[in-house]
Each structure stands twice: as C-alpha cells, then as structure tokens.
C-alpha positions in Angstrom: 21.7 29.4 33.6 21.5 25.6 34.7 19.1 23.4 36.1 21.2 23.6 39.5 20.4 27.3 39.7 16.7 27.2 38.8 16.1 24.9 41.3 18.3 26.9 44.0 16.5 30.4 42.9 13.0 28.5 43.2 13.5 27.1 46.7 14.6 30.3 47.7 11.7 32.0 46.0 9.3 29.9 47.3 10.5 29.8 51.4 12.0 32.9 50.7 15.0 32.1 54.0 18.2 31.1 52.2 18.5 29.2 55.5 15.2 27.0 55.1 16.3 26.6 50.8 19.5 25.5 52.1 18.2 23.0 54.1 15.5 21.7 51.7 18.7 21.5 49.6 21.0 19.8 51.6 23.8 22.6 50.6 25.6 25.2 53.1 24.3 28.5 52.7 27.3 29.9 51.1 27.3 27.1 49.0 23.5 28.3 47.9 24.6 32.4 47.9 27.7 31.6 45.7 24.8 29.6 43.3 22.3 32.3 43.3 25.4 34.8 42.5 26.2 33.0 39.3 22.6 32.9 38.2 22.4 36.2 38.6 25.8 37.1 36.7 24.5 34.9 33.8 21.6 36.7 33.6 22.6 40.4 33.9 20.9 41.3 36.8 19.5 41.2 40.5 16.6 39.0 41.6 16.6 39.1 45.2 16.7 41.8 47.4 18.6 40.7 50.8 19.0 42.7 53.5 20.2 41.7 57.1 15.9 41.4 58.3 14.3 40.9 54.6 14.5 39.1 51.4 12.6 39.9 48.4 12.4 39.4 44.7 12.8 41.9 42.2 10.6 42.4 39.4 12.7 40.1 37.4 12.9 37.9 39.7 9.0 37.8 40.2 9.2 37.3 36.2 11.5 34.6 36.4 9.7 32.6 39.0 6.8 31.2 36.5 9.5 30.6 33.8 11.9 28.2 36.2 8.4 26.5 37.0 8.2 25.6 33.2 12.0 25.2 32.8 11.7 22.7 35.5 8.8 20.5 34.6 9.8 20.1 31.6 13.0 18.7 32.4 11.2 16.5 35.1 8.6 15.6 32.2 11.4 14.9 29.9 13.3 12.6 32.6 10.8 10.6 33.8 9.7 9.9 29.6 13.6 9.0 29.2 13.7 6.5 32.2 10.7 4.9 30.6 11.9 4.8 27.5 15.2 3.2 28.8 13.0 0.5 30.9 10.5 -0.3 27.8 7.5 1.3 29.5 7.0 3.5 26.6 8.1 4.2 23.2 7.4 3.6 19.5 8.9 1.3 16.6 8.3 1.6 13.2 9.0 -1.7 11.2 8.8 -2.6 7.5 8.2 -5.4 6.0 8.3 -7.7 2.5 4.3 -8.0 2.6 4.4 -11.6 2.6 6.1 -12.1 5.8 3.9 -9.0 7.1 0.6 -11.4 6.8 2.0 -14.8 7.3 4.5 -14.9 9.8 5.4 -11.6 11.6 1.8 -11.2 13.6 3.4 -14.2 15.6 6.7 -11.9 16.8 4.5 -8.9 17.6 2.6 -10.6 19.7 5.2 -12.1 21.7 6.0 -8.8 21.8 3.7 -7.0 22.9 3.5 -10.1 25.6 6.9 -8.2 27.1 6.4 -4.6 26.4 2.6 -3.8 26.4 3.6 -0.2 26.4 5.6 0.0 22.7 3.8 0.7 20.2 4.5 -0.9 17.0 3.8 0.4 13.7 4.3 -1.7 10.3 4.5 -0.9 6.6 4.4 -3.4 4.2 6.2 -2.8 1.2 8.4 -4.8 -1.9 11.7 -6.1 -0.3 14.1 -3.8 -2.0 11.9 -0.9 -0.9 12.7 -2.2 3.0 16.0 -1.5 2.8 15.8 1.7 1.3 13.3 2.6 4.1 15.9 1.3 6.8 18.5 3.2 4.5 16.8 6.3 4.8 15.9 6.2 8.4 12.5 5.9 8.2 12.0 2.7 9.9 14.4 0.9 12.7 13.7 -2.6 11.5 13.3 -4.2 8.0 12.1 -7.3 7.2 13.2 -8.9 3.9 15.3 -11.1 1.5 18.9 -10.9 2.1 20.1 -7.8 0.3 23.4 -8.3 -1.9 24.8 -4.7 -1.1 23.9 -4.1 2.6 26.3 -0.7 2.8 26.1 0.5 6.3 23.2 -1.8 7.1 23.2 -5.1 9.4 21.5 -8.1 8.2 20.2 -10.8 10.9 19.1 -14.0 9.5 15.9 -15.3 10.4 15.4 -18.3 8.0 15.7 -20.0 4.5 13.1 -19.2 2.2 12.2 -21.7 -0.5 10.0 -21.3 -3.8 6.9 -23.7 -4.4 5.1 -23.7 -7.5 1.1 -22.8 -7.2 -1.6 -23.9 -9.8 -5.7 -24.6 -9.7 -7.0 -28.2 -8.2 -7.5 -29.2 -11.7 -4.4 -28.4 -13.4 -2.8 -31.1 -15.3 0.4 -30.8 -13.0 -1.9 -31.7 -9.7 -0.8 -35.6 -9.5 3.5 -34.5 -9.5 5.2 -34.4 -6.3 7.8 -31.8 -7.4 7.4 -29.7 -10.5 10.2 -28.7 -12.9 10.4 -24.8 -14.3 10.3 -26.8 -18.0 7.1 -28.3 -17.5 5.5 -25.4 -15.4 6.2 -22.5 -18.5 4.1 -24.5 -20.4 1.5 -22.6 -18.9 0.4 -19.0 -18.1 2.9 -17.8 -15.5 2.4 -14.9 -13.4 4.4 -13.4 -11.4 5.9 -10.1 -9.7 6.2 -6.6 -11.1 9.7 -5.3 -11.8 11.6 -3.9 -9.5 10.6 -6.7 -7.1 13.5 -9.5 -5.8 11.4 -12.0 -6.3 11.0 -11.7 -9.7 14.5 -10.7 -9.9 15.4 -13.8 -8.3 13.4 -15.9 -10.6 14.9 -14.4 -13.5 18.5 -15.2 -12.7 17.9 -18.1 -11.6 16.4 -19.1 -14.8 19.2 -17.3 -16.8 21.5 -19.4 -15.4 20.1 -22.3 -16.5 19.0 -21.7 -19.8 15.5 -21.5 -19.5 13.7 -18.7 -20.9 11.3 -17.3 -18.8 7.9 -15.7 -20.3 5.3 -13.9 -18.3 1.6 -13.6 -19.0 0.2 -11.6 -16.1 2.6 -9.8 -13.3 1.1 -7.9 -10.0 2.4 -5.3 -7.3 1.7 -8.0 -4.6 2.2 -11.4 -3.7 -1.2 -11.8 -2.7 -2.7 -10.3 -5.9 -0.5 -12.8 -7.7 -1.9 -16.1 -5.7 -5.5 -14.7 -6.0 -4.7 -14.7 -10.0 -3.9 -18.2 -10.1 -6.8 -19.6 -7.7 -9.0 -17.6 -10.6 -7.7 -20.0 -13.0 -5.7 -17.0 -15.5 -2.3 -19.6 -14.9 0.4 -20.8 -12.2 3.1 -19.2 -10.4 5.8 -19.4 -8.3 5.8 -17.7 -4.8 7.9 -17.9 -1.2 7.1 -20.8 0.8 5.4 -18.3 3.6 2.8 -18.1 0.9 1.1 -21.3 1.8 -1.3 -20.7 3.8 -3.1 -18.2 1.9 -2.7 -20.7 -1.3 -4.4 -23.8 1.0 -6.8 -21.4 1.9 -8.1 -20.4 -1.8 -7.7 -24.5 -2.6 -4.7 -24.2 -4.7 -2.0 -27.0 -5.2 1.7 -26.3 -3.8 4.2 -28.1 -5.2 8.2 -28.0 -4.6 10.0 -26.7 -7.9 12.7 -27.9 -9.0 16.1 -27.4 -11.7 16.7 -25.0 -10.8 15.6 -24.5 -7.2 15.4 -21.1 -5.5 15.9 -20.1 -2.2 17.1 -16.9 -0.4 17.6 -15.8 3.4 15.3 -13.9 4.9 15.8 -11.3 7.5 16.1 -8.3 9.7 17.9 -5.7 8.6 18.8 -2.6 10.6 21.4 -0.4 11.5 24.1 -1.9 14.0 22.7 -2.8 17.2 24.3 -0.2 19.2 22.5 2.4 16.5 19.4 1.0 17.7 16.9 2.4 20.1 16.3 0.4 22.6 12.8 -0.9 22.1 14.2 -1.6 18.6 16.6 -3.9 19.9 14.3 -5.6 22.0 12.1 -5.7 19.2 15.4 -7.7 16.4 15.8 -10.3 20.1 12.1 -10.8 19.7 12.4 -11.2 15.9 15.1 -13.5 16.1 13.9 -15.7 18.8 10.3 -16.0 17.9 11.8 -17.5 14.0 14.3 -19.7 15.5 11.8 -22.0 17.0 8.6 -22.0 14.5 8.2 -24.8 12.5 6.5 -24.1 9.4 10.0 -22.7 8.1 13.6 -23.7 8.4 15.2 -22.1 11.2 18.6 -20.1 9.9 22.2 -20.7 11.4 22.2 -19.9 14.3 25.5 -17.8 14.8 24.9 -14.7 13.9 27.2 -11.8 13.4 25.9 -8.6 16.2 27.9 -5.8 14.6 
C-alpha cells in the first residue's frame, strides 16, 4: 500500500464514479482501475463492489476509508512540517556552550538570529569546555561552543577568535599601579582558579610547566563566574579569559594583561561537518561565524576557514 493508492481509493470512495476520481485525478480510468487493483492485491482483499450501474464499498473497504484519512494527514502534516523545516520557518537547535562565552558574548549571535529565523527555537546549555565536545560527541547538541580541542576525532572546529588571559585582583591590591603583570609576581598571592577537569586550568598549568613556574592554588571553583566573584571578595587574584571583563569591571576589579608566559587559545564552534548539520544548525554556525568576525571587544580569527 502507497500513498498513490490511498489517495486513488479515497477519491473513489468519496465520489464514488471511477469517472469523476479520475478526473479529480487527472489519470485515465484504466490508469485508476489498474491502481485500485494493486491496492487491493496488497491487501488481500476486495473493497469496492463495481458493477455495470453501481459501485459500492465493502465492509473493508468502509473500514479502510477512516484509516487512509489518517494515513493521509499525516503525511500531509508531516510534509508541510518538512518544507518548513527546510525554509527555517520552524525547528529547534540545541547549542552548548563554555559558560563564559554563554554570558558575555553569545546573547549577541542569538539575537541576530533570531532577527532571521524568528521561528527556531534555540536552546543553550552551558557547561566546562571539554564537556562541549563531548556533548557535540555524543549527539546531544548540534553546535558547541568552546576552546579549540586538541583531538577533534570526527568533529569540525570553526574558529571564531583568539582568546587571551588577563590577570584579575581587588582595587586595592598592591599590583593595581602595573600595566602588565608577570605570573612571578602574581603567585605571590592567593590564586584561584578552575576545578580540574576544566581547559582552563589545564591551560594554565602547562603553560606554566613549560616555563618553570610552579603553580600553587588556594581556592578553585566549578565556574568562571564563581571564581571572579572570589576575587572581587578580596580571598586573592586570578587569571580568567579575556571575555571575562565585563563581569570583572562590573564587580570593580582591576584587569591586567599577564605576561611570561602569555596564554591564549582559539575559541570556537565545533560541530559535526556541515553537510551533517540540520539545516537551522547551519544557519545557526553562518550566524556564529559572522556575528564574531566583526565585534570588537575580541580579536576577530583568520578568516579562511576550512568547511569540511
């Protein structure tokens, strides 16, 4: 049974003249008999009774009649949902996102958008960075937002921008009056910083590896945010993404560049390749893209960039 012969069996039922369903059908009549045959064949069975002055339905056909009805608006449900879908007039995204891009920077791409596509919805987790790709990984969102992973596997990665590292302290801190502030001088104090497994603190801990400088914490938190409200309570200094700014101006902290070693990492989308994508999604990583190419509080990334 196919959609071609629930539709011919149903104009039939419904005028009840092969010669009128025909017509509504723009096929021959033959061409409609020979249809109604096969359905019949698939099934088993009769459903019409013809004779050379009457046409009826048999009792399986009358049974039949409200199940093609369902049969066919559900298909007509189902395309007209899929043609949306395909023109962006409805659908649903799910993102994920390193929180301190989720409340600094990415309320700016939504909203462009949502400018576009009023009709996606867009859901967004915020999580740690290395839980993003794992996320992505296991298909449970179609974007990711985060530091450039260093195993990608099947995963695409989209640059967005550089990320650098500025060191945070209280007004008062000794450290207030330097224009850059080394890692030496900055472990003299309290330093708080990320939880393990985080890429931040992974970062920092390399980083400082390489050169030679032990690194010892005080305090560490689950969230960036946590970690800046620590250090605006006076418990020490830290070192956080540049994106953090705004929420350190805002609780009167001092930002400072730091320095020997610097640290800096990509940040960006990361997703299955394009053509995996659905199509809001990929309309969605355009958005992304564009929206972080232009802004100005960060430095824009190379622009070539590799669309598997």
């Amino acid at each position: 049974m196919n959609l071609k012969q629930i539709r011919a069996f149903l104009a039939v039922a419904d005028a009840m003249s092969f010669a009128s369903a025909a017509n509504q059908l723009h096929l021959s009549q033959p061409a409609l008999s020979l249809s109604i045959k096969s359905l019949e064949e698939s099934l088993g069975g009769k459903l019409l009774t013809r004779t050379t002055r009457t046409l009826s339905l048999t009792p399986e056909g009358e049974a039949l009649v409200p199940i093609a009805r369902r049969i066919l608006a559900q298909w007509e449900n189902a395309e007209d949902e899929m043609k949306q879908r395909f023109a962006l007039q409805l659908g649903k995204i799910s993102i994920a996102s390193m929180p301190s891009f989720a409340a600094s920077l990415l309320p700016r791409a939504i909203h462009n958008y949502h400018q576009y596509y009023p009709h996606i919805q867009v859901a967004i987790d915020d999580v740690l960075s290395d839980i993003v790709v794992d996320m992505v990984g296991n298909n449970q969102v179609e974007l990711g937002i985060c530091f450039e992973p260093s195993n990608l596997l099947e995963l695409a990665f989209y640059p967005l921008y550089e990320d650098s590292f500025i060191a945070i302290f209280p007004e008062e801190h000794p450290l207030n009056t330097a224009k850059e502030v080394t890692w030496q001088s900055l472990l003299e104090y309290d330093f708080i910083t990320l939880q393990r497994p985080s890429s931040v603190r992974a970062m920092i801990e390399t980083s400082l590896q390489e050169a030679g400088i032990e690194l010892k914490v005080a305090f560490d938190a689950h969230q960036l945010t946590t970690v800046v409200r620590m250090v605006s309570e006076g418990m020490g200094v830290a070192v956080v993404p540049v994106i953090c700014r705004q929420q350190a101006n805002e609780q009167h902290l001092i930002c400072r560049p730091i320095v020997k070693p610097e640290i800096g990492r990509r940040v960006g989308v990361v997703c299955k390749p394009r053509s995996s994508l659905s199509i809001a999604a990929a309309a969605m990583l355009d958005v992304l893209i564009d929206t972080y190419a232009t802004i100005g509080e960060v430095i824009p990334a190379k622009k070539t960039i590799v669309r598997p």
